[in-house]
C-alpha positions as CSV (number, residue, x, y, z in Angstrom):
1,X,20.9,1.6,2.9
2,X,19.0,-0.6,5.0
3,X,18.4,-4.0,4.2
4,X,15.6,-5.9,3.5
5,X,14.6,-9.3,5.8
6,X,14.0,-11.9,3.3
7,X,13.0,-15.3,4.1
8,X,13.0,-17.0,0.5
9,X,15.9,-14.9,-1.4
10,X,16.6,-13.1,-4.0
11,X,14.0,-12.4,-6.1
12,X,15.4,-13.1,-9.1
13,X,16.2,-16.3,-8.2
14,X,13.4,-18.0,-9.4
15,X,13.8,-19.3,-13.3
16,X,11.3,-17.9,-15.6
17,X,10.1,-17.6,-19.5
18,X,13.0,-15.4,-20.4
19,X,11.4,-12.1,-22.0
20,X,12.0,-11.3,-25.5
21,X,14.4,-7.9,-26.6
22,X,11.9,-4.9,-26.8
23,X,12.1,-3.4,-30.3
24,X,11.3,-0.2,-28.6
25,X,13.5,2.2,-27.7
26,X,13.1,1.0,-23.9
27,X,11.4,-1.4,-22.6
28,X,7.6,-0.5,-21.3
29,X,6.8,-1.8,-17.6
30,X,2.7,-1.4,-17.6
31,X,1.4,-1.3,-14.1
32,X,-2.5,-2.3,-13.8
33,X,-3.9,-1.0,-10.8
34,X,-7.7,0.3,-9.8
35,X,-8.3,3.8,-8.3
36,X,-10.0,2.4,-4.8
37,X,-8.8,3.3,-2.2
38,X,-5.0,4.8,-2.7
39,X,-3.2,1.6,-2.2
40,X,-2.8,0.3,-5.2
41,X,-1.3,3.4,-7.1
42,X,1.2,4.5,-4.1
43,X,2.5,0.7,-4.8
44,X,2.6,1.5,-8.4
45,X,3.9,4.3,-8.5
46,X,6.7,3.1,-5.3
47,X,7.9,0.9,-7.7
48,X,7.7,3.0,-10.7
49,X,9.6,5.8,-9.0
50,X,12.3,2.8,-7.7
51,X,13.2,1.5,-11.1
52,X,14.0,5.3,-12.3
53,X,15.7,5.8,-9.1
54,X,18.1,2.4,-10.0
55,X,18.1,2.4,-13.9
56,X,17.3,6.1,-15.0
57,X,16.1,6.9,-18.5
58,X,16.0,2.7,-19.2
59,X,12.4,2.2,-18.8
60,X,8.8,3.4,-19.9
61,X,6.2,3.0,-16.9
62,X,2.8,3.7,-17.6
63,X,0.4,2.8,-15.1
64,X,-3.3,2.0,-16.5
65,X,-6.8,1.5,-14.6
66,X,-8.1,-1.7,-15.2
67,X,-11.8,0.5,-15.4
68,X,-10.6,1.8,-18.3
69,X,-8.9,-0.9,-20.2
70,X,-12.1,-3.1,-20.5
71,X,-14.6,-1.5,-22.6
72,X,-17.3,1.2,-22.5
73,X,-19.7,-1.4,-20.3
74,X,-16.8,-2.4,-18.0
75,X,-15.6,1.4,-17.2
76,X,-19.6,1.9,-16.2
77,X,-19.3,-0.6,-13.5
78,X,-15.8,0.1,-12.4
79,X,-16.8,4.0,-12.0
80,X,-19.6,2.8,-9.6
81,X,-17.5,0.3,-7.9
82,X,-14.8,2.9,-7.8
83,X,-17.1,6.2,-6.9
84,X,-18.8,3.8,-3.7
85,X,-15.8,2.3,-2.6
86,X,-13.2,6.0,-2.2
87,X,-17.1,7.3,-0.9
88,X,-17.4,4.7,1.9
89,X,-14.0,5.1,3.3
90,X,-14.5,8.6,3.2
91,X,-17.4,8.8,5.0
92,X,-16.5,5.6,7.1
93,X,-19.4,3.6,5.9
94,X,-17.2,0.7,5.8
95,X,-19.7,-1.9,6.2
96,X,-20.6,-1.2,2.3
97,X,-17.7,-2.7,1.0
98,X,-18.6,-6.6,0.9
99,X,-22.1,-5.2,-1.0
100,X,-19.7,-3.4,-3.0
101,X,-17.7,-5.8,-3.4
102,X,-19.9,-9.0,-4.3
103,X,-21.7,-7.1,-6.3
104,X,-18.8,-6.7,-8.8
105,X,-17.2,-10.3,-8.0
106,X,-21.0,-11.9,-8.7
107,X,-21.0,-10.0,-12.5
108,X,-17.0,-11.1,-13.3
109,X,-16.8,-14.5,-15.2
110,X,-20.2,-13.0,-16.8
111,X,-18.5,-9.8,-18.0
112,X,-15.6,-11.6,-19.1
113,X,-16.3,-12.1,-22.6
114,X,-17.1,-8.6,-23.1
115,X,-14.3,-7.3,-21.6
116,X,-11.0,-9.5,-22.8
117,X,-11.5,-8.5,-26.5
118,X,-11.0,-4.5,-24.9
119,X,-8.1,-5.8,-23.0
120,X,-6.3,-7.5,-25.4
121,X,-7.0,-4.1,-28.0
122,X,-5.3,-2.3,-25.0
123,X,-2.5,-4.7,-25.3
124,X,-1.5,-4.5,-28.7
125,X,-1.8,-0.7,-28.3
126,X,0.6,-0.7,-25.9
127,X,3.0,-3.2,-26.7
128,X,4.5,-3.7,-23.3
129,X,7.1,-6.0,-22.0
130,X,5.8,-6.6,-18.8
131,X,2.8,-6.1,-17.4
132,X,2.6,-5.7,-13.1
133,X,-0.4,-6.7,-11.4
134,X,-1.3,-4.6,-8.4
135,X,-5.3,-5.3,-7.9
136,X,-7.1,-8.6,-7.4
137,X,-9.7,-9.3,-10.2
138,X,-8.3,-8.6,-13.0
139,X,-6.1,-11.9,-13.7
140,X,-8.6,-13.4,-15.8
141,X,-8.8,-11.1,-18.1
142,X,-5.2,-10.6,-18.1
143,X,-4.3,-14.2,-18.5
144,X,-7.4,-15.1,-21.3
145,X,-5.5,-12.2,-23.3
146,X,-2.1,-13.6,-23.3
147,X,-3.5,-16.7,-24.0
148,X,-5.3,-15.8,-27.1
149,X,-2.1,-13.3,-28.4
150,X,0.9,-14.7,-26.9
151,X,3.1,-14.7,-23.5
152,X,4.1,-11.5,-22.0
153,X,6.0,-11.1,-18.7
154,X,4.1,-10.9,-15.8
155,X,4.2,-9.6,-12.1
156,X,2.0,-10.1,-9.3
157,X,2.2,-7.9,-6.1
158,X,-0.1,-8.6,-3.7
159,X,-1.0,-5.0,-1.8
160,X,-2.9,-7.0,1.1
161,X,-0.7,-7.7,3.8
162,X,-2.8,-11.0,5.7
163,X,-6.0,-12.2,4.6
164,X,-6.0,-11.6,0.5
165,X,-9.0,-12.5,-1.6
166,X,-8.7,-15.5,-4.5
167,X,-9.1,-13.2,-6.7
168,X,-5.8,-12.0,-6.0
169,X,-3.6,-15.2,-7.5
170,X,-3.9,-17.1,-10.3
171,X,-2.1,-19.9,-11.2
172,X,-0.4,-19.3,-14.5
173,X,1.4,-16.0,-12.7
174,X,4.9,-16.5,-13.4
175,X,5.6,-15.1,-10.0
176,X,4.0,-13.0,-6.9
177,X,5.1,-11.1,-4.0
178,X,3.7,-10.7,-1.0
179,X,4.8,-9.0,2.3
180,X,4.5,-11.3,4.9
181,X,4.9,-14.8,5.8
182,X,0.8,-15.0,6.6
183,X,0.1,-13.4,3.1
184,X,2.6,-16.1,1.8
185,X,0.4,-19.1,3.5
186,X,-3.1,-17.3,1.5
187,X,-1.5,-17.7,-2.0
188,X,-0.2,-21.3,-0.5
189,X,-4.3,-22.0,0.7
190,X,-5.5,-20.6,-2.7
191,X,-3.6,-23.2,-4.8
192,X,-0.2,-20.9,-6.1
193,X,2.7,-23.4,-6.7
194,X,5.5,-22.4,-3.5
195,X,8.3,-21.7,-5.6
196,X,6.2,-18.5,-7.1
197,X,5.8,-16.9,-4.2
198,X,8.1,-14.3,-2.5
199,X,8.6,-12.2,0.6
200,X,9.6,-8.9,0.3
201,X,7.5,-6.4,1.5
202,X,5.1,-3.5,0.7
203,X,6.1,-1.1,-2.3
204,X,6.8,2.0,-0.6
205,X,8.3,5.4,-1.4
206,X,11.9,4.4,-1.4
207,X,12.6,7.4,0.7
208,X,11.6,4.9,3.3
209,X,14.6,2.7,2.5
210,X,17.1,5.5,4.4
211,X,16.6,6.5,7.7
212,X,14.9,9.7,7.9
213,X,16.6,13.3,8.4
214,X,17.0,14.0,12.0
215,X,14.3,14.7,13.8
216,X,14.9,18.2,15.2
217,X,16.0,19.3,11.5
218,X,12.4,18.1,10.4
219,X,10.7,19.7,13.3
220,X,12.2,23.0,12.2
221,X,11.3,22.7,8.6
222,X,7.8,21.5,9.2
223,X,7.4,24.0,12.5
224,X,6.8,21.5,14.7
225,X,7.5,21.6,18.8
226,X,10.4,18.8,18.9
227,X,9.8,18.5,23.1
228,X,6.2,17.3,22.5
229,X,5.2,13.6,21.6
230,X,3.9,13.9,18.1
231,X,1.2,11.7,17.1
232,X,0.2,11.2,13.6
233,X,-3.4,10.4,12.7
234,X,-3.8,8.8,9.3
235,X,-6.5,7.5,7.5
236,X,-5.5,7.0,4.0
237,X,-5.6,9.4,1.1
238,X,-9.0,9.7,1.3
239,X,-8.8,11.8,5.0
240,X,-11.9,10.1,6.8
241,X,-13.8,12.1,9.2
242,X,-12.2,10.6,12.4
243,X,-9.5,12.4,12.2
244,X,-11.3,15.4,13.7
245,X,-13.2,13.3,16.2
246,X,-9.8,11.9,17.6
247,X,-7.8,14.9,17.2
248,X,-10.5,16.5,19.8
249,X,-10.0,13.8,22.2
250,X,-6.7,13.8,22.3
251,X,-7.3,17.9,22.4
252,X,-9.5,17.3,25.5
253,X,-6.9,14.5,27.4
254,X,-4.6,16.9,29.4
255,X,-1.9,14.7,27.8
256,X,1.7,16.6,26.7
257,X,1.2,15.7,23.0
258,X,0.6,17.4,19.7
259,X,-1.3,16.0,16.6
260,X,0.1,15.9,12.5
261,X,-3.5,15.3,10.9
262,X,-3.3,13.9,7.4
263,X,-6.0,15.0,5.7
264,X,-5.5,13.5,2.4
265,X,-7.7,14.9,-0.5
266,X,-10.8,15.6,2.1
267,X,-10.8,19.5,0.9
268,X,-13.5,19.6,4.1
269,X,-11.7,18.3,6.5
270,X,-8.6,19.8,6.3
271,X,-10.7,23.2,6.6
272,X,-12.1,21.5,9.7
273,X,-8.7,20.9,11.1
274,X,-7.6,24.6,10.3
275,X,-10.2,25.7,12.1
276,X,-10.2,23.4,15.1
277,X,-6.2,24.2,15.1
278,X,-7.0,28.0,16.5
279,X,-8.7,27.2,19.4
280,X,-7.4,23.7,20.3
281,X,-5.3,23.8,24.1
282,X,-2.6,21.7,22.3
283,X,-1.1,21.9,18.5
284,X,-2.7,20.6,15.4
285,X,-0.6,20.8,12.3
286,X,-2.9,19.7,9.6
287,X,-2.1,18.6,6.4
288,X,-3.7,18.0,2.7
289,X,-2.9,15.3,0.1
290,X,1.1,15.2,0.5
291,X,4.1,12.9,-0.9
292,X,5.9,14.1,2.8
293,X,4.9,11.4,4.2
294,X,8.4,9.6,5.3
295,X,9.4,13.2,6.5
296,X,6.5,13.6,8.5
297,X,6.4,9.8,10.0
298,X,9.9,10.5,11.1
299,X,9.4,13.4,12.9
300,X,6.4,11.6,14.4
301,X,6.4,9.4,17.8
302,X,3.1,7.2,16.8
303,X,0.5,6.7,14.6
304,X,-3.1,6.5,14.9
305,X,-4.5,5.1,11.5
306,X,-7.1,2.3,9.9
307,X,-6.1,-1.2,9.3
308,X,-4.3,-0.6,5.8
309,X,-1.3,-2.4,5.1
310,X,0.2,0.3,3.3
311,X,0.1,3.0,6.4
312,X,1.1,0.2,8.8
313,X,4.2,-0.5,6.4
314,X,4.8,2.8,5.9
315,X,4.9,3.6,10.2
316,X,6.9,0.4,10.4
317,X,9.5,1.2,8.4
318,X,10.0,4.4,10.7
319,X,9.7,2.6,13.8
320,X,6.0,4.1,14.8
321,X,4.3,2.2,17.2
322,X,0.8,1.9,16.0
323,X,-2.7,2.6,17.3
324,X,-5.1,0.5,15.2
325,X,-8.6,2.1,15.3
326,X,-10.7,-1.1,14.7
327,X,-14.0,0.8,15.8
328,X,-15.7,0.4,12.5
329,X,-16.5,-2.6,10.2
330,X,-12.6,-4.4,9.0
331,X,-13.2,-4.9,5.3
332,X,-12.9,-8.2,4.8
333,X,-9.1,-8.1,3.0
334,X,-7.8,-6.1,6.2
335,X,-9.2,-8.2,9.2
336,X,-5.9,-10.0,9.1
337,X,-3.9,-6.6,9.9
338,X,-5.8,-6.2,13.1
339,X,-4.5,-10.0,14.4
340,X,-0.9,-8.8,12.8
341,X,-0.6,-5.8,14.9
342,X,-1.8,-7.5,18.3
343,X,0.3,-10.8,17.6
344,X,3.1,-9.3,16.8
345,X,3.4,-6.9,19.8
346,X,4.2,-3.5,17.3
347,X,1.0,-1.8,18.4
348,X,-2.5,-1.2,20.5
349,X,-5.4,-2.2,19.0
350,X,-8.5,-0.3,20.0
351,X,-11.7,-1.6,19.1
352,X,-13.2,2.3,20.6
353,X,-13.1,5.7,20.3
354,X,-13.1,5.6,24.5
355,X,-9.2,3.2,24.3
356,X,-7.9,5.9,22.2
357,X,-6.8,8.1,25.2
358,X,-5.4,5.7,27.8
359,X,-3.8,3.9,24.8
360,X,-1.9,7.0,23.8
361,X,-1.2,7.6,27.4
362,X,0.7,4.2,27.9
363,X,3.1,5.0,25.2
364,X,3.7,8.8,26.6
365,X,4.1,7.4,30.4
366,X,6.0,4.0,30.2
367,X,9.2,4.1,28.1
368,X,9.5,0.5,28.5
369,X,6.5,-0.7,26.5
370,X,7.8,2.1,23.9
371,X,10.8,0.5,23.1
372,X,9.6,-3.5,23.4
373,X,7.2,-1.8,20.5
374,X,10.4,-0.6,18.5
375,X,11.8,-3.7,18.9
376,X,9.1,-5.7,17.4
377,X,8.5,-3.5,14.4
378,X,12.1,-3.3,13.6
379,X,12.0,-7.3,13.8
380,X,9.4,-7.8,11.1
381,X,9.7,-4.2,8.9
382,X,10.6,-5.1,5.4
383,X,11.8,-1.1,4.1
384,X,12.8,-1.6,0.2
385,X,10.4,-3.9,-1.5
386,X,10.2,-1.3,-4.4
387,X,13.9,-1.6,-4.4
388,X,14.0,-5.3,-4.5
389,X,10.9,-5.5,-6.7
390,X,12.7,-3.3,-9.3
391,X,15.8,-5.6,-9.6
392,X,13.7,-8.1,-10.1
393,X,11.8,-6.5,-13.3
394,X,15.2,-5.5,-15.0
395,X,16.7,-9.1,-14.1
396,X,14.1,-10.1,-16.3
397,X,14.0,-8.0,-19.0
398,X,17.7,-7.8,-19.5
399,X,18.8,-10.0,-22.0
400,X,21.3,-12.8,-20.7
401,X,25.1,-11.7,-22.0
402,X,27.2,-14.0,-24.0
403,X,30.5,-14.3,-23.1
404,X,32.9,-14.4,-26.1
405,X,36.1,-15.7,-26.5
């Protein structure tokens, strides 16, 4: 197993309100995320699948939508906010998001009342003994709740690797996890107390923890050439339309490579790819929505994605060098991953279709820069948060033993 870099310690290190015994048959972990975007349900569910993986049949995990735990008026607005937000990263309109965005931030502490008295309903429903937080926004409600009906156990994982939003902290969190040091300074800037805070990476599929199966084995099960440089183009689970554009350049570029197109749950565009795949002068392997991914990243050579934190933790943790496509509007929670990648040395930035190419050639024709990349990424690649995160929940929510004489 490899191990995790951790610059403040063990996370259970940190002294908290000890958590009552469950009177239920296990104890119930309740994830809150939001269905934007895929990021924070792979986390959930990375963490989810981790605490099976270490403690089977101990622990109930649901994992709730915050849309949907805040009243009829509240699930109206987060269907909107969710519908436009998966629609402009689809489409690549990303220059929506901060109207998205303020739009729902401006109505918040208004909606407040109207939501908690939902939330805490919710709540009693479900009776859990922790609850993890995995989407900014929805500590208010969360904390006014607890407030009004008593303490419950509580998790914050921060899913933004650099620049986060304020409304990702809140000060009564009993503790919160980030993945780097820079996502460590925001919490710092926004007021969280240093002792609550932890590095320990991105929630991944903790099939990421192990190295991957060797390459040529992969390359035969997935039928991919193992003498070509394989370059992955990812654009989260939503697919994103530049996958075709790129995967025509790089068609068009004379250079020895082949392309792995993740197409996510764009039904269209994976058609597109199929179709492109038959005529294309090199090979395009295209696939739909898959949970392959640390199969397919290990077979792969590079990456070619958006500035998510959970793809560029994902492609560190198998040593991809990374081509950062910073052509379109940066939301604002993911302009900090483009300075991470560049300052860091683990990747090319390119701020235009037109880089793409030569950038792609540099890693094919000079070994060299290839492996000062490796080196950097295996310096800062953190490769079992969900592992680490896990321990952490059951150090909490196992009762201390008493020794007897």
């Amino acid at each position: 197993m490899q191990t995790n870099h951790s610059s403040t310690g063990a996370l259970s290190s940190t002294r908290h309100k000890q958590a009552p015994v469950s009177a239920k048959a296990k104890p119930r972990v309740a994830f809150v995320i939001c269905e934007a975007g895929g990021g924070h349900i792979s986390a959930a569910r990375a963490i989810s699948q981790a605490l099976h993986e270490k403690y089977p049949e101990q622990y109930e995990t649901p994992i709730l939508a915050i849309e949907n735990m805040i009243g009829p008026f509240g699930r109206f607005l987060g269907t909107v906010y969710v519908g436009s937000y998966n629609l402009a990263l689809q489409y690549n309109q990303y220059w929506m998001e901060p109207l998205i965005f303020n739009s729902l931030s401006a109505s918040r502490n208004s909606l407040l009342p109207f939501g908690v008295p939902h939330f805490r309903k919710v709540l009693a429903e479900l009776q859990p003994d922790m609850v993890v937080m995995l989407i900014h926004g929805a500590h208010e409600v969360f904390h006014a709740s607890i407030k009004a009906d008593g303490y419950i156990p509580n998790l914050t994982v921060v899913t933004d690797a650099v620049t986060i939003r304020d409304s990702w902290v809140h000060p009564e969190c009993d503790h919160i996890i980030v993945s780097t040091p820079e996502a460590r300074e925001a919490c710092l800037a926004e007021g969280i107390a240093p002792e609550k805070i932890e590095i320990v990476g991105h929630p991944m599929d903790p099939r990421f923890a192990i190295p991957a199966p060797p390459r040529e084995e992969l390359c035969q099960q997935y039928g991919i050439d193992p003498d070509k440089f394989t370059v992955m183009i990812m654009m989260g689970g939503a697919g994103g339309k530049k996958i075709l554009r790129f995967s025509k350049l790089l068609a068009e570029s004379g250079l020895p490579v082949q392309v792995v197109a993740m197409c996510g749950k764009d039904a269209w565009l994976l058609n597109q790819m199929q179709i492109f795949a038959q005529t294309s002068p090199i090979p395009i392997h295209a696939f739909g929505f898959t949970t392959d991914i640390p199969n397919l990243m290990g077979l792969c050579q590079a990456i070619v994605t958006k500035p998510g934190p959970g793809t560029i933790m994902e492609a560190m943790a198998r040593d991809l060098p990374i081509i950062l496509d910073d052509s379109n509007y940066t939301m604002y929670q993911e302009k900090g991953n483009v300075n991470y990648i560049a300052e860091h040395g683990i990747g090319t930035v390119i701020s235009s279709a037109s880089e793409l190419v030569p950038a792609i050639q540099k890693l094919v024709s000079e070994p060299a820069l290839y492996s000062q990349m490796q080196a950097q990424i295996q310096r800062h690649k953190r490769v079992d948060a969900g592992l680490q995160i896990a321990d952490h929940i059951h150090a909490r929510l196992t009762p201390p033993t008493t020794d007897t004489p």
